[in-house]
N, C-alpha and C positions, 0 to 999 in steps of 0.2 A: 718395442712400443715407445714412442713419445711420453716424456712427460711432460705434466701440465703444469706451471707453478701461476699462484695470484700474485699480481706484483705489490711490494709491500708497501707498506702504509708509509703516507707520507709525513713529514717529522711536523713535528706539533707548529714549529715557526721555525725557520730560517735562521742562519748565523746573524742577518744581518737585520732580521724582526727581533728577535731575542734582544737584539743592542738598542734597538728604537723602544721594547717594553722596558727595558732596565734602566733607562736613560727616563722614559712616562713614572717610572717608582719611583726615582729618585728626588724627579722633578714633584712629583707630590707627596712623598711622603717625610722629604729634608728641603728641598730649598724652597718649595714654598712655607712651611712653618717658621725656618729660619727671617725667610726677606718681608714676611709679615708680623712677626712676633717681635723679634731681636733687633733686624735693622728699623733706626731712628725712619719716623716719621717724612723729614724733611732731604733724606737720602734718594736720589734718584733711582735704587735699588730695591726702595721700599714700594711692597706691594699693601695696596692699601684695603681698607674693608670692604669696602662696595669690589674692589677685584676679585674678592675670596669668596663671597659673596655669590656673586654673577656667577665665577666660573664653577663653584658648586653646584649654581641652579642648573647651568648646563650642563656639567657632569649626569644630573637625576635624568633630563633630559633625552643624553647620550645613551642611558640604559634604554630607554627605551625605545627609540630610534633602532638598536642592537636586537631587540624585539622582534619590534614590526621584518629588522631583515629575515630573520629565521623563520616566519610565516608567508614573509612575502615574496622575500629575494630569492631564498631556499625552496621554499613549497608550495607557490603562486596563490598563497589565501592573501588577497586584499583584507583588511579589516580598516574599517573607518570608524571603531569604537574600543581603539581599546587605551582611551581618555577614563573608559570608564574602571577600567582596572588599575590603573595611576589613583583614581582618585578616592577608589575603596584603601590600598595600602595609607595613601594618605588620610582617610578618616579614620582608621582603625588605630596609628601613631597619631591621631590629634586626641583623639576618644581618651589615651593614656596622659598624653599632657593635659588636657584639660583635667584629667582627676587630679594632679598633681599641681594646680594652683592653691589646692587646698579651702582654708578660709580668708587665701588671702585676694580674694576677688573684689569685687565691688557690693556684693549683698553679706558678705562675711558667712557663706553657710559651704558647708562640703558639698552639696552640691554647683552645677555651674551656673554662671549667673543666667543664661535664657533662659535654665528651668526655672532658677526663682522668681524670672520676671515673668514666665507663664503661668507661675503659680502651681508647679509640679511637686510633690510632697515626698516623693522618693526615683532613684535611679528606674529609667524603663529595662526591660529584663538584658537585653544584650548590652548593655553597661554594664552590667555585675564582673565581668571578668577584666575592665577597661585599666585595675590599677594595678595588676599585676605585668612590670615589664614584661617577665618569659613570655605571660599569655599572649600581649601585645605582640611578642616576635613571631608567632606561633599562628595569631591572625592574620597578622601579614602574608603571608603565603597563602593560609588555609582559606580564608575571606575570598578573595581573588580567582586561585584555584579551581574553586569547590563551582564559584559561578561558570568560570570557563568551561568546566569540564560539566556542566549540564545544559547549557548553552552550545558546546562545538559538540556533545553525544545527538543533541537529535537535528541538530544542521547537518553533522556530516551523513548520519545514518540516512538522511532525507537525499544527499548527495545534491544539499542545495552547494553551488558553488559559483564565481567568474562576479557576474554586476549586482547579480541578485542576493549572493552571502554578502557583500558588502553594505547594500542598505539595508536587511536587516541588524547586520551587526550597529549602524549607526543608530538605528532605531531602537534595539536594545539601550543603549546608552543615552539617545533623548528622555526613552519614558523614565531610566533612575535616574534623570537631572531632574526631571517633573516631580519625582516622588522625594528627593534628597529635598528640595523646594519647600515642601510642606514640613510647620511645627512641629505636626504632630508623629514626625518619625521619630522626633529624638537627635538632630542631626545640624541643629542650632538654623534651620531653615536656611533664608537665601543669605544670613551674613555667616554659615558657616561655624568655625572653630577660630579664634584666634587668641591674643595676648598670654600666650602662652609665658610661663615663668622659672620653670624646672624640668629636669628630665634626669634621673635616678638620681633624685633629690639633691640634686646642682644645677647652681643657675644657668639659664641659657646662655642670656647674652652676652657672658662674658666671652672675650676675645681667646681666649683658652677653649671654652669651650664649641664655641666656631670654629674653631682651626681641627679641633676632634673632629668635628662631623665634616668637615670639609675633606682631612686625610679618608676616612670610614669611604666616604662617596667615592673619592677617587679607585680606593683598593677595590674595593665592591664593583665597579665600573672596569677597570683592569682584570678581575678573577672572571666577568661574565665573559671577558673578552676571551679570553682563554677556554672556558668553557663551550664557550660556541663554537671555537675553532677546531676542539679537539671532538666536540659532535658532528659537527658537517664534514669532520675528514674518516668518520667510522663507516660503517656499514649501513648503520641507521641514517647515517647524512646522505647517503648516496644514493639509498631508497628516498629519502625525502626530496633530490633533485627528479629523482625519475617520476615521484607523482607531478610535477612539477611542468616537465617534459612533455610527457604521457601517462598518465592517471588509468586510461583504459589499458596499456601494454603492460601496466604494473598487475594489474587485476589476472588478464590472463598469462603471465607468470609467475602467480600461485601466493601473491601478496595481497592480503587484505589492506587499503587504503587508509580504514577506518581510525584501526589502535595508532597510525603514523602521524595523522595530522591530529586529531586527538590529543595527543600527548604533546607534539610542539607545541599546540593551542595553549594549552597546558601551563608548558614551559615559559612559553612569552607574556604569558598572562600573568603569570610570577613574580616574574624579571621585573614588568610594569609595575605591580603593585610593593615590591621591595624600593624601585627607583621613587614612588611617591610616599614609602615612607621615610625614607633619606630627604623628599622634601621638604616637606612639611615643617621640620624643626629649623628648617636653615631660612626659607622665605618667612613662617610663622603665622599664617593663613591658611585656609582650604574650605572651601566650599563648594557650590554646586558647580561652577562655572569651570570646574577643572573637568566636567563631563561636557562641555558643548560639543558640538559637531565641528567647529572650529580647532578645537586642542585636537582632537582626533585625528583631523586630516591633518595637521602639521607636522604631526607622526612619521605619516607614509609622506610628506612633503622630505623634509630631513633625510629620510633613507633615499629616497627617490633623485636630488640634490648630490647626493653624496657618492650613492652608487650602489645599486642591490645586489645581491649575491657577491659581495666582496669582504662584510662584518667589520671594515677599517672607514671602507665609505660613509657609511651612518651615520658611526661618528665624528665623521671630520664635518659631514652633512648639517649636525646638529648643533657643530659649533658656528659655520658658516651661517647659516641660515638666523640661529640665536643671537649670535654677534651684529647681523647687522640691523636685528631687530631691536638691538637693546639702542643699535647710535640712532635709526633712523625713528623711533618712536620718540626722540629727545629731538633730531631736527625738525622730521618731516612725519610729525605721526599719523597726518591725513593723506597719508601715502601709503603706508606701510602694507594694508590690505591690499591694497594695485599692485606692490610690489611682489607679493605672495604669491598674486592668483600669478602675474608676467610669467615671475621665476619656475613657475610648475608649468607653465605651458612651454615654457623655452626649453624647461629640460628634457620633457615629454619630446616635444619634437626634434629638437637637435642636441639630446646628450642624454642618450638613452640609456647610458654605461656611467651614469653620473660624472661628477668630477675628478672621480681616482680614476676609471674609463678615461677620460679626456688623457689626466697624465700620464696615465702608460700607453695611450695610442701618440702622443707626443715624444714621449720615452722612445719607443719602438721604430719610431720614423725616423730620428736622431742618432738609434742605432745603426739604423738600417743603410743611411746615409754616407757616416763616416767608415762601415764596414764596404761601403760601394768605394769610396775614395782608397782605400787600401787598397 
């Protein structure tokens, strides 16, 4: 008889990925501290605040672009809301800082100063757990989570899915920017959380403690990368490319659809709401406007940009696309939306495979070329 063997699992990254991660740890977690801390100001080696700054923001960014790939690239769920899961992690780490300005506010009372200027006389009840770090770590997943996962249970059950789960997911996250809006959540209305002062009763802004949440981001940002890689190369990844594929051929060979996209839903939804509480401390703002319809799609822009189904695209996507948002809103910032919508229809039509697609179809041609010359 024949036997049959599965061929085996392929290794987590490459001899020559493992040197590009090691080389990303290094770069964030010793020489950037080093050439922002240590080297003088006036050193052309010195990386300055506003750098550490920026590449933080896009760091939070980067997680979630990593996101959006695992639902999009991986297992063809569009979502055009999960701006709003960024921005629950990020209220739930503002919720803790703001307890932790204490009475050194501007109304001098333990509570924060838009309740005292509402005139509120004690914490609404989902603040009671706001001054406990662990809690705060603990909502961050669960907050986020807990919506995803009754959100993606009767969408997917409903087997809404393609243009129509995407506006409702956007729709989801218009109505909690509508409800985030209003006083009386508790949620510091349209200006939000900010002027934040401490966090595990050390001050923020010092340059010390910037460069902590700057490495934190990066590492966090480098472990999802990993973690995604080594889910989309299991058994579970491979079910997830085949709903992806064909969502009906998965059914009739004996796989429920449901617990799969479900639980990535799940997962990305996480990923977002940990990446927006990494934000939060480093920009020092958050409010409703991190749920527009606009943050959302710049999501699936970034991945889209960068290259789906690939987990390295997104992030190069999300630095590309951030970077030149950060120069052209400084040159040309009544542009910048032109430039957005151009960039997404250009890649839609001609770089379907995003920009790492580009490079390895360039790669490949190169190959292909001096191998004919031989």
């Amino acid at each position: 008889m024949t036997k049959f063997s599965l061929p085996q699992a392929a290794p987590l990254l490459t001899r020559k990925a493992w040197s590009v991660f090691l080389l990303a740890l290094i770069v964030v977690g010793v020489l950037a501290p080093v050439f922002n801390l240590l080297v003088p100001a006036g050193s052309a080696f010195h990386l300055s605040d506003y750098a550490i700054a920026l590449i933080g923001k896009i760091m939070c960014y980067a997680i979630c672009a990593l996101a959006m790939d695992l639902i999009w690239g991986y297992t063809g769920i569009l979502s055009l809301g999960h701006g709003l899961f960024f921005a629950l992690g990020g209220y739930v780490m503002g919720m803790y800082l703001m307890r932790q300005i204490g009475q050194d506010g501007n109304y001098k009372s333990n509570l924060p100063d838009f309740m005292v200027f509402l005139d509120w006389k004690e914490l609404p009840w989902h603040w009671l757990l706001s001054d406990s770090f662990i809690a705060t770590l603990l909502l961050v997943v669960l907050a986020p989570g807990l919506i995803a996962f009754v959100f993606g249970y009767f969408a997917f059950r409903s087997r809404i899915k393609g243009v129509y789960f995407s506006i409702i997911t956007q729709a989801m996250t218009y109505a909690a920017m509508l409800l985030f809006f209003r006083n009386e959540t508790g949620f510091g209305g349209n200006n939000g959380f900010t002027d934040f002062k401490r966090i595990l009763d050390l001050p923020i802004a010092t340059p010390g403690m910037r460069m902590v949440l700057f490495v934190i981001t990066g590492l966090t940002l480098l472990g999802f990368y990993l973690f995604s890689r080594w889910l989309v190369g299991s058994k579970y990844g491979r079910v997830l490319m085949a709903i992806r594929d064909a969502e009906t051929r998965v059914m009739f060979s004996g796989y429920s659809p449901l617990p799969y996209k479900l639980s990535i839903w799940v997962i990305s939804a996480v990923m977002c709401g940990i990446a927006g509480a990494l934000y939060v401390p480093q920009v020092g703002i958050i409010n409703p406007g991190e749920m527009s319809a606009a943050n959302s799609i710049e999501i699936a822009v970034w991945a889209a940009v960068g290259g789906r189904g690939t987990l390295i695209g997104p992030i190069v996507g999300a630095f590309l696309v951030n970077g030149a948002k950060s120069w052209l809103t400084v040159t040309a910032p009544e542009f910048w939306l032109y430039f957005l919508g151009a960039l997404f229809i250009a890649v839609t039509l001609y770089l379907p495979q995003g920009v790492v697609g580009l490079v390895a179809k360039i790669k490949s041609k190169t190959l292909t070329k001096k191998g004919g010359a031989a």
